[in-house]
C-alpha positions in Angstrom: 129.7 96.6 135.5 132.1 94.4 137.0 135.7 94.6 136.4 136.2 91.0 134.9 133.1 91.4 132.7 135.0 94.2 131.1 137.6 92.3 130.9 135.9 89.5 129.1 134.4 91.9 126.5 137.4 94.7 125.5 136.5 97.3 123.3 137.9 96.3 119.6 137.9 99.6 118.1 136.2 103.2 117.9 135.0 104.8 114.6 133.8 108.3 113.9 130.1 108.1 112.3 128.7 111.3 110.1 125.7 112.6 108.8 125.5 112.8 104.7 122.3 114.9 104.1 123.0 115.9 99.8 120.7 113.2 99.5 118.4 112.7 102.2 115.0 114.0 99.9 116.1 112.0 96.7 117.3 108.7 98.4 114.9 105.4 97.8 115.5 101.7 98.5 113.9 99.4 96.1 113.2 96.3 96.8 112.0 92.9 94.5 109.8 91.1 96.4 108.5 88.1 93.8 112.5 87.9 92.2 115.2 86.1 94.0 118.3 87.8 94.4 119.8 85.3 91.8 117.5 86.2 88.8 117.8 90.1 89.8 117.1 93.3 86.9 121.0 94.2 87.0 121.1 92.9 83.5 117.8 94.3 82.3 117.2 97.2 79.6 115.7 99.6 81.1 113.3 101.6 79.1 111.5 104.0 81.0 111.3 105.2 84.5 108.8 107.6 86.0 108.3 108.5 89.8 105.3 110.7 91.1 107.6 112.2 94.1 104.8 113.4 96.2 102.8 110.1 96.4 106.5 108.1 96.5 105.6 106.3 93.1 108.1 104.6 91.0 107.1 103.1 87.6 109.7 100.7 85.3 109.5 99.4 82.0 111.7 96.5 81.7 112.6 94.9 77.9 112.0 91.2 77.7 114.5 89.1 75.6 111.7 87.6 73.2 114.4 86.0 71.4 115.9 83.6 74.4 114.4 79.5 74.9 112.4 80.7 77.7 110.1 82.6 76.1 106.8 81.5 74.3 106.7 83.6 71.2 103.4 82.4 70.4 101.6 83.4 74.2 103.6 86.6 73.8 101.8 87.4 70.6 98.8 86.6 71.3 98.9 89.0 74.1 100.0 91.7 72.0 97.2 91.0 69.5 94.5 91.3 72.4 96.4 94.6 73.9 97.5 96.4 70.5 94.3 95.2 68.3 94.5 93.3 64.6 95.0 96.9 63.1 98.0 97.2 65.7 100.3 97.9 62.4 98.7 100.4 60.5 99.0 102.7 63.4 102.1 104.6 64.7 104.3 102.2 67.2 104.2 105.0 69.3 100.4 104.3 70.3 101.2 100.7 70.7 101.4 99.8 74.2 103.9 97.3 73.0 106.3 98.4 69.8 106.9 94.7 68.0 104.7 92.1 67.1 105.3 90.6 70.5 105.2 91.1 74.5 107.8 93.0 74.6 108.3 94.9 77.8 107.2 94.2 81.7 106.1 96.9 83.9 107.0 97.5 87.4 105.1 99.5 89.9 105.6 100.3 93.4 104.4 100.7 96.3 105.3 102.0 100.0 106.8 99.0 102.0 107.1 101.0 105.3 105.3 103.8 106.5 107.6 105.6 108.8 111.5 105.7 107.8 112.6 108.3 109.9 114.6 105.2 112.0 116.4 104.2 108.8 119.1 105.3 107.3 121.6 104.4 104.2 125.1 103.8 105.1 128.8 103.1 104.1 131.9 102.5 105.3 135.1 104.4 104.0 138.6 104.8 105.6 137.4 103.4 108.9 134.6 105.9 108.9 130.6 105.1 108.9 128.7 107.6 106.8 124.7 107.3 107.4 122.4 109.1 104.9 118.7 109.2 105.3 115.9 107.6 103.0 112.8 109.3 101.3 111.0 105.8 101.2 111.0 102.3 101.1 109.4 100.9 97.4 108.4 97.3 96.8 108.3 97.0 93.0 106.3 94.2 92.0 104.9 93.2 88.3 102.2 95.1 87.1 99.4 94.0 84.9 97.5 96.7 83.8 98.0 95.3 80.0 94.7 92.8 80.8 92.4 96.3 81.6 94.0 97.5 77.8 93.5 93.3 76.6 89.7 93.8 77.6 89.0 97.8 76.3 90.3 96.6 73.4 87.8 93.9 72.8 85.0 95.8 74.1 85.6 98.1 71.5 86.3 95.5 68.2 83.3 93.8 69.6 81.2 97.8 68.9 82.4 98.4 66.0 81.7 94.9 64.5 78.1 94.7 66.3 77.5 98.1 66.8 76.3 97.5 71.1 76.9 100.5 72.7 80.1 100.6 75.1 79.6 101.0 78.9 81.3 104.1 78.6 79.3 105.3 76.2 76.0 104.4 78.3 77.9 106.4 81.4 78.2 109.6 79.2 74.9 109.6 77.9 73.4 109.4 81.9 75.5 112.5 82.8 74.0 115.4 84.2 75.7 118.8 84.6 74.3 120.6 87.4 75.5 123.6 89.2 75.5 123.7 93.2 76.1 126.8 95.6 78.0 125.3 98.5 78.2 126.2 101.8 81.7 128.1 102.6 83.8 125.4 103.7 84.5 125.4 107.9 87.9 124.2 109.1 86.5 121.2 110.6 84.2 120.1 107.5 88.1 120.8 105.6 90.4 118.8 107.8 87.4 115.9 107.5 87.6 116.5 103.4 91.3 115.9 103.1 91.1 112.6 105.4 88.5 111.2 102.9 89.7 108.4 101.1 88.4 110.2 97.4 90.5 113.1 98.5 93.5 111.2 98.6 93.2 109.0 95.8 92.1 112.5 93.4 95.7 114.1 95.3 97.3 110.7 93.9 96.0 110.9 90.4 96.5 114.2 89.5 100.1 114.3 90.4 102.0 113.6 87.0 103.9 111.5 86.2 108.1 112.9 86.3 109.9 111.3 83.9 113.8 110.0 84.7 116.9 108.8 83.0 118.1 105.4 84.9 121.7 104.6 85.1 122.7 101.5 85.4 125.1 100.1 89.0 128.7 101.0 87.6 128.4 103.5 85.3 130.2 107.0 85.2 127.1 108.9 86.7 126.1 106.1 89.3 129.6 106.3 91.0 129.2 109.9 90.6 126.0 110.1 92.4 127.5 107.7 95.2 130.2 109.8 96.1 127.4 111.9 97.7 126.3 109.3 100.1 129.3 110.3 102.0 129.6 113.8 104.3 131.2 116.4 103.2 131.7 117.9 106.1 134.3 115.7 108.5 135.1 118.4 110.2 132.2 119.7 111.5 130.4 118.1 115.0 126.8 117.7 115.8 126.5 119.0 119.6 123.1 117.7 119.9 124.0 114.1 118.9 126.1 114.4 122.6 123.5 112.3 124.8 123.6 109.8 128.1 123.7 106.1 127.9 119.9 105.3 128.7 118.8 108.5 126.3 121.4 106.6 123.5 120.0 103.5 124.3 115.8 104.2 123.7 116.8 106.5 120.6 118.8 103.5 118.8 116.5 100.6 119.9 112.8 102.6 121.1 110.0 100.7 122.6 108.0 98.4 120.3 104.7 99.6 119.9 101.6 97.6 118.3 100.5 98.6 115.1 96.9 100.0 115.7 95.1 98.3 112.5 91.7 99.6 112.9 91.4 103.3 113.8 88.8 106.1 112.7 89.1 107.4 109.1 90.6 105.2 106.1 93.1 102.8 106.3 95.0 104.6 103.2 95.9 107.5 105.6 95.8 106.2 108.8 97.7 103.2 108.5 100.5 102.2 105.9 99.4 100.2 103.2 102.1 97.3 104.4 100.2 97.3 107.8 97.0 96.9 105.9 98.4 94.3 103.5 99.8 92.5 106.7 96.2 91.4 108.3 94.5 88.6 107.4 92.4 89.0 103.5 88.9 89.2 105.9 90.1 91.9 108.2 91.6 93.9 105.2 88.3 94.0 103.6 86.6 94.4 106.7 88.5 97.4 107.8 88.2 99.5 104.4 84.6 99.1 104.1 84.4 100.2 107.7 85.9 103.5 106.8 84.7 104.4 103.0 81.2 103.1 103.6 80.1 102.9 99.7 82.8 101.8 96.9 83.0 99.9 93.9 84.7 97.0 93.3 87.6 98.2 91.0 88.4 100.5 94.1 88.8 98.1 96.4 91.1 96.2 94.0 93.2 99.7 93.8 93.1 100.1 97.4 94.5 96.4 97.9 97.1 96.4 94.9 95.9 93.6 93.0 95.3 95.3 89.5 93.9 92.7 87.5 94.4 89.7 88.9 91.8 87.3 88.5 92.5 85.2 91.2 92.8 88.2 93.8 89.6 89.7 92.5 87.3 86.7 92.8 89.2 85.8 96.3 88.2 89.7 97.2 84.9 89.4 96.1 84.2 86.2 97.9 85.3 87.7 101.4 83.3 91.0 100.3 79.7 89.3 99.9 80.8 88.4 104.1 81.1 92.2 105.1 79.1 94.5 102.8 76.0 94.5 100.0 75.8 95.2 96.6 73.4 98.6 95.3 73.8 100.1 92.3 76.8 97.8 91.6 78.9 99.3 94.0 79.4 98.0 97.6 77.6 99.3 101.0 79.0 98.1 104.3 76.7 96.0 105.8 74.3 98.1 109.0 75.2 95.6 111.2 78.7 96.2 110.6 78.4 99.7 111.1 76.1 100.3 113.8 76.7 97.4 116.4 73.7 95.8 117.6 74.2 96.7 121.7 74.6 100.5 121.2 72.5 103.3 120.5 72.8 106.6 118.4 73.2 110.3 119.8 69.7 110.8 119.9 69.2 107.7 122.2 67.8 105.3 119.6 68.6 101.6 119.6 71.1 100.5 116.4 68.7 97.6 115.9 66.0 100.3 115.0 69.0 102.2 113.0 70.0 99.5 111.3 66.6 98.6 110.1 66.2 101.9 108.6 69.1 101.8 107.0 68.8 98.6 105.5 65.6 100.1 104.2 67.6 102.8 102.3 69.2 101.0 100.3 66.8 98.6 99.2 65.0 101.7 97.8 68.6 102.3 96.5 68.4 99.1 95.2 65.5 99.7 93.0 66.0 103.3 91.9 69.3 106.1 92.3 67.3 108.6 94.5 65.0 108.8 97.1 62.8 111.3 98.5 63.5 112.1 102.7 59.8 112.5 103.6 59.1 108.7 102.1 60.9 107.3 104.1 60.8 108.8 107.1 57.0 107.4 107.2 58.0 104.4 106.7 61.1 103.8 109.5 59.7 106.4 111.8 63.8 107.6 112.9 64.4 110.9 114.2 65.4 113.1 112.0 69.2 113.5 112.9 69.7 109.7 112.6 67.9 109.8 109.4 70.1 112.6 108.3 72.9 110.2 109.4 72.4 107.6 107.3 71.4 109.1 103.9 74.1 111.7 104.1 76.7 107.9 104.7 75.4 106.6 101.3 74.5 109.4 98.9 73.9 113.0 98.1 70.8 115.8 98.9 70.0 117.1 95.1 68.5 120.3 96.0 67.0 121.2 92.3 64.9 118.1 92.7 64.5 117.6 96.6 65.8 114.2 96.3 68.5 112.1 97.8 71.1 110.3 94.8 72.8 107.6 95.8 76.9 109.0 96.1 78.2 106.6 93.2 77.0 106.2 89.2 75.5 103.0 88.5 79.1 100.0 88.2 76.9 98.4 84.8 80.0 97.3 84.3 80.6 95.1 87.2 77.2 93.8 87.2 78.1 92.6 83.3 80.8 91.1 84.4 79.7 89.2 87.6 75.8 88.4 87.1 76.0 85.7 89.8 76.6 87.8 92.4 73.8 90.2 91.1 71.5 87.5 91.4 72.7 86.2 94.7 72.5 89.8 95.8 69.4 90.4 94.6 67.6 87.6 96.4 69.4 88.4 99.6 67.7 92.2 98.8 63.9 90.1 98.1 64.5 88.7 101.1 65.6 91.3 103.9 62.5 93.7 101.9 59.8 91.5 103.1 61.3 90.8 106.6 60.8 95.1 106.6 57.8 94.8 105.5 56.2 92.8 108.6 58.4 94.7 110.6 57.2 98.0 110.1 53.5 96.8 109.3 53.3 95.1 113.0 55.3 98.2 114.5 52.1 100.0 113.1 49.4 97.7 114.0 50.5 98.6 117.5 50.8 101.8 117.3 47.3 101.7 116.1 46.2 99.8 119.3 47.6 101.3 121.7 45.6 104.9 119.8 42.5 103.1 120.5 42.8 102.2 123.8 43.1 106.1 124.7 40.1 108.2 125.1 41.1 111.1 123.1 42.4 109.1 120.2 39.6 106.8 119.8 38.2 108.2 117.0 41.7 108.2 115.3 40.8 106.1 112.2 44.3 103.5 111.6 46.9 104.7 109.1 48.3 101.5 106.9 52.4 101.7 106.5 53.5 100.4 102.9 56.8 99.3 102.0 57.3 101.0 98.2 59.3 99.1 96.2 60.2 102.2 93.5 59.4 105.6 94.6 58.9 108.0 92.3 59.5 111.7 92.4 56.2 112.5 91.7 55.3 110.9 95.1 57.4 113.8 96.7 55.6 116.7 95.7 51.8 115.2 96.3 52.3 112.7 99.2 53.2 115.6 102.1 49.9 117.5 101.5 47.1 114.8 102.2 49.3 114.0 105.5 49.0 117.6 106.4 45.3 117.6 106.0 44.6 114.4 108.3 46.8 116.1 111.0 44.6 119.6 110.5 41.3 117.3 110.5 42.6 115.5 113.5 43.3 118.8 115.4 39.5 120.0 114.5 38.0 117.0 115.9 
């Protein structure tokens, strides 16, 4: 640096900077991002607040003045009619989800705006003197409406009790099936690939309680108390390893930009940060988190996006869905083409075109019934055995009691109540793709057959017919193997 350029720019003043750590696991920045900073919650009663520290979630119940010109008594009791019930006031207040007659209370729930904060910090000045103290996490607290999913419970149930229809619910218990299963001991590798899974993380999520937490307000006696520990304790004490050279200063303070690597192996919910996710455009997001789970239902997805129960959200999510996966059983399936690209070819050297016809012929027997039997349909698509393998093990479940495949998720009756236009749309696309299968694999056969009869020592092979099934049954599993068996042991004696 040249002497005049020093000259131009002379150094103002030095300050000593410290570390404050009493609070570096406890601190969290909150932000509002749907309130302007003029309309903030500073002036809000704050009636609960619970945080699940693990999974960095923060929950708020805010009071609502009921009583002020902007509020519409009448829309806020009707919701609390079609949340609470007409009976709402012969029960306790305590299992009301809102204690008057009216909405009375907003919920706020978070979620992680950043996914790395190791590069921020929380600081403050005092006597000349920066104090920086790291953060836990970076929340965005947004509305939540979770009181439409109680609105609609609610009038599922009036509406059984005053008809007497059976509940969804109710039609979910009675299908259940305890069975017991000896598993294999669990390898490291099948372990690591278990706690990647997106079920895995959303069960870790779940079962963390809830921690409730007494809010103070910004100026009270044990806010400025807990301030006073944002700054070190320690003035005295130096950090030798915070001594380093101008260039290795200069990449620790402002590192290299790196691009955010949106679509990697595994689920977006552990491999990327959910504000990384949320940043692409609604077709990618979709797009990448079928990639990766392969089979979910639809109130997932709206889980995995943070949309609760917006209406809006769900029927834009459900548009962009029917682009990128199909419907079986009421739950989505990434679409084959999708997942095995159409230029490439398996481990065991197969074409995806031929994988993805077999697959696509999986789930329309999926379609029409929740198992299917291995041997079935291995006549039918004619795939090695390890790609087979493959793709049933990507979709459902061996039960071993019945020598069956299940299909990995219970029957969504609910979503398919609740959206029959898409069920029908679905199901014609299904009608559709069957019968292109079905001259498929009947002309794959008819040349298989000529090609035997050209050959001298297959001439007197007699032709084998290939037929699509459109419900197997089990019973087909334990009679269909033997008759095959028989031809093959005919065929050897002649």
């Amino acid at each position: 640096m040249k002497a005049d350029d020093a000259d131009a720019d002379p150094l103002v003043a030095e300050i000593p900077v410290y570390l404050a750590k009493t609070l570096a696991d406890q601190l969290y920045v909150l932000q509002y991002p749907v309130r302007p900073h003029s309309h903030n919650y500073d002036e809000s009663t704050i009636l609960k607040t619970t945080i699940r520290p693990q999974s960095g979630q923060i929950e708020m119940e805010l009071g609502l003045r009921t009583r002020g010109p902007t509020y519409d008594k009448s829309k806020g009791e009707q919701i609390a009619l079609n949340v609470d019930g007409a009976f709402r006031d012969k029960r306790d207040s305590e299992d009301n989800f809102y204690k008057s007659s009216v909405m009375d209370k907003l919920v706020l729930t978070s979620t992680k705006a950043l996914s790395d904060v190791s590069r921020y910090a929380v600081g403050v000045v005092r006597d000349s003197s920066l104090h920086l103290t790291p953060i836990a996490a970076v929340l965005a607290l947004r509305p939540s409406f979770s009181y439409l999913d109680l609105a609609d419970k609610r009038g599922r149930q009036e509406r059984k009790d005053t008809s007497g229809e059976a509940d969804d619910s109710d039609d979910d218990e009675k299908i259940k099936k305890v069975t017991v299963r000896f598993e294999k001991p669990e390898t490291v590798k099948s372990r690591k690939a278990k706690e990647k899974s997106y079920g895995f993380l959303l069960r870790q999520i779940r079962e963390e309680p809830w921690i409730e937490v007494a809010y103070h307000k910004y100026g009270s006696e044990r806010s400025d108390f807990e301030m006073r520990k944002l700054y070190c304790m320690y003035e005295h004490e130096h950090v030798d390893q915070f001594s380093l050279g101008s260039q290795e200063y200069l990449s620790q303070l402002v590192p290299p930009t790196r691009e955010v690597q949106a679509t990697a192996s595994g689920l977006p919910a552990n491999l990327i940060s959910r504000s990384a996710l949320l940043s692409l455009p609604l077709h990618d997001r979709v797009k990448t988190v079928m990639t990766n789970a392969g089979v979910a239902s639809f109130g997932e997805l709206l889980g995995v996006f943070g949309y609760g129960s917006s209406v809006e959200s769900a029927l834009s999510v459900l548009k962009v869905l029917q682009q990128v996966a199909v419907l079986v059983q009421g739950n989505w399936v990434v679409k084959s083409d999708i997942l095995y690209p159409k230029d490439s070819k398996s481990e065991s050297g197969i074409p995806n075109e031929l994988i993805q016809r077999g697959r696509d012929f999986v789930l329309y027997l999926f379609t029409k019934n929740t198992n299917v039997v291995r041997t079935e349909v291995g006549d039918v698509v004619g795939l090695p055995g390890n790609d087979l393998k493959d793709i049933l093990l990507g979709v459902s479940r061996y039960q071993g009691s019945r020598a069956v495949w299940e299909f990995i998720l219970p029957t969504d009756i609910s979503f398919m109540k609740k959206y029959p236009e898409v069920v029908q749309r679905q199901q014609m696309i299904w009608q559709s793709r069957s019968e292109q299968l079905s001259h498929i694999f009947k002309d794959k056969q008819v040349k298989q057959d000529d090609t035997s009869k050209a050959g001298p020592s297959t001439a007197s092979k007699k032709p084998r017919a290939v037929r699509i099934k459109l419900e197997p049954s089990d019973e087909l599993s334990d009679t269909q193997p033997q008759p095959a068996k028989q031809r093959r042991g005919n065929r050897d004696a002649r």
